[in-house]
C-alpha positions in Angstrom: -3.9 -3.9 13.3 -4.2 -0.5 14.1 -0.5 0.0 14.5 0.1 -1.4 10.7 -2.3 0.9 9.4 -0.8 3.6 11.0 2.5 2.6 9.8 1.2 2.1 6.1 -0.3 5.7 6.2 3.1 7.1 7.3 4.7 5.0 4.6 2.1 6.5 1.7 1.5 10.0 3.3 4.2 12.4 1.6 3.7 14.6 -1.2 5.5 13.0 -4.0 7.7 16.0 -4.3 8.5 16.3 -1.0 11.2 14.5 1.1 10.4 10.5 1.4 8.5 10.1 4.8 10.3 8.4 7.7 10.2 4.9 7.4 12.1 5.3 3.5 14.8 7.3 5.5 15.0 5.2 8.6 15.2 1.8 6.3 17.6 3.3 3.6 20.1 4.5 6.4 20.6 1.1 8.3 21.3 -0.3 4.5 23.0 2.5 3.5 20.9 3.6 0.3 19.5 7.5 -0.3 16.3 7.8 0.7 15.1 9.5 -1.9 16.2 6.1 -4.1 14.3 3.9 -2.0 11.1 5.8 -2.1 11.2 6.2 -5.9 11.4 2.6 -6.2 9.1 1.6 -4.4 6.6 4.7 -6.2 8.2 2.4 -9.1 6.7 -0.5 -8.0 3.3 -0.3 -6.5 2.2 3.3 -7.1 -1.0 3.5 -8.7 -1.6 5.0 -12.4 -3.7 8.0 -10.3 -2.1 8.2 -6.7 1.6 9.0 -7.2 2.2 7.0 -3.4 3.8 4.0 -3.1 0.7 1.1 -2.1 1.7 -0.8 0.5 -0.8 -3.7 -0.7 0.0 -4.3 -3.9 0.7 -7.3 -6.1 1.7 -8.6 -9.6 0.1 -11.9 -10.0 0.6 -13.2 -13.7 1.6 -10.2 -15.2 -1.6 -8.0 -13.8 -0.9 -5.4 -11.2 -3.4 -5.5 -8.2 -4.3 -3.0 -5.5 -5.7 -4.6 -2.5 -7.5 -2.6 0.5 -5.8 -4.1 3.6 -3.1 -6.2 4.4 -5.2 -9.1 5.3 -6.7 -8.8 1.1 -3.4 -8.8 0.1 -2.2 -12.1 1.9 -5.7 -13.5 1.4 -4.9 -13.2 -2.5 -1.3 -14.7 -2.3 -2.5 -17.9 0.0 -4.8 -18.3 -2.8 -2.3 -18.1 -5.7 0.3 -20.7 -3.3 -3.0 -23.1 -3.2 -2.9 -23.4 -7.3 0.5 -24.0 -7.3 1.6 -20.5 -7.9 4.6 -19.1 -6.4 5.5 -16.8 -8.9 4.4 -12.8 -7.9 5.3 -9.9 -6.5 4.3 -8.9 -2.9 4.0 -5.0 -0.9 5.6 -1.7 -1.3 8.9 -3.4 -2.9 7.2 -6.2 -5.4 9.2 -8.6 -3.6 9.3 -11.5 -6.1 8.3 -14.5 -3.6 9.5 -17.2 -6.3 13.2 -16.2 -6.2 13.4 -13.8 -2.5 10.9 -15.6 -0.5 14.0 -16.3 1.7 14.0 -12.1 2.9 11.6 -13.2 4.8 9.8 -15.6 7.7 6.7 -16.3 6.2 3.7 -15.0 3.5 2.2 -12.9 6.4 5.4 -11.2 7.3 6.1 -10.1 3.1 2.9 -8.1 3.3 4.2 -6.1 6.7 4.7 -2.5 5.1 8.5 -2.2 6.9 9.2 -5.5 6.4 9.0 -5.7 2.6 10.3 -1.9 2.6 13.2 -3.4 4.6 13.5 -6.4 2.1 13.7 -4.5 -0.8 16.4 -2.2 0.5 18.8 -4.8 1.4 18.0 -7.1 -1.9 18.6 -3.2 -4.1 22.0 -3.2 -1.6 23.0 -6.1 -2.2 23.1 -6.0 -6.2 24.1 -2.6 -6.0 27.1 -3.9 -3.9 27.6 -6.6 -6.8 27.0 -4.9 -9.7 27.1 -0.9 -9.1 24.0 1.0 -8.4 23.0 1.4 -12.2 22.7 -1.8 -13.1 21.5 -2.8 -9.6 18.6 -1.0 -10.4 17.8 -2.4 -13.3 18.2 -6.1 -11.8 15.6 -5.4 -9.3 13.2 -5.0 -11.5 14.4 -7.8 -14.2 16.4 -10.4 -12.6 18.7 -10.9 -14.9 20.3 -9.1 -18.1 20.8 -12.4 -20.2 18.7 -11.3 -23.2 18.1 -8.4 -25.2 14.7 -7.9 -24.1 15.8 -8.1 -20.4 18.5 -5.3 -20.9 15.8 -3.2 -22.6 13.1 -3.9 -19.9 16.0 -3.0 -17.3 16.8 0.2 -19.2 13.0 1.5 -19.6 13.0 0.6 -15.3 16.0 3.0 -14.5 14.3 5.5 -16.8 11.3 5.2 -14.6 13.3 5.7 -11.5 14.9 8.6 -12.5 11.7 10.0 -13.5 10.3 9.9 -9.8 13.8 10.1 -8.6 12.8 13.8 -10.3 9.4 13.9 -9.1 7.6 12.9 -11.9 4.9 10.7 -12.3 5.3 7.1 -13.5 
């Protein structure tokens, strides 16, 4: 326990102007992705409205985001939303979506490890930036799919967002 707490503080700790903290460079490197690109999505993702970090306990369950205290919260939450019949949210640092990339990983337990979802997301972002170029790839992440008009202009608004703490500003 003490070892994933220790690993979530070194995955939150930098000042959000500063260089992204280890884990961002060690994961982006074996995936080949900037850092710096990693850690702004994932400040993208799960960083609060208030705390400019990235949260490694976070979820989007039905459209809400959720900040939980500890890992066991988070996966406490999730079993409950797989009991009603709900696979459809967003788990840890990366808002893996479990309905369409539960396969990144093992199990529910192992999506809410810090470097594990950190990890996940950086090969799913490398993948479709392999497919698609890293523009777009970035805006698939966060949509899924650009079939629709509202889809493209969701995807748009995400890269905009990126950029922004690609630049060191806030969400």
């Amino acid at each position: 326990m003490y070892r994933t707490i220790t690993f979530a503080l070194c995955l939150i700790g930098a000042n959000a102007h500063a260089a992204p903290p280890a884990a961002y460079r060690e994961v982006a490197g074996a995936v080949g992705l900037q850092p710096s690109l990693l850690y702004a999505v994932a400040r993208t993702e799960s960083a609060r409205a208030h705390y400019p970090h990235p949260w490694p306990w976070t979820a989007n369950i039905r459209g809400q985001g959720y900040y939980y205290p500890s890992r066991q919260a988070l996966y406490q939450a999730l079993r409950r939303e797989l009991a009603r019949g709900n696979d459809r949210f967003d788990v840890g640092l990366m808002q893996i979506n479990w309905h369409a990339n539960a396969h990144w990983f093992a199990s529910l337990w192992e999506a809410t490890d810090p470097r594990k979802n950190l990890a996940a997301g950086a090969r799913h972002l490398q993948t479709l930036s392999r497919r698609y170029g890293l523009d777009r790839a970035i805006a698939l992440y966060h949509v899924g799919s650009m079939t629709t008009a509202e889809r493209r202009r969701r995807g748009q608004q995400y890269r905009v967002r990126v950029q922004r703490n690609l630049d060191g500003g806030r969400r």
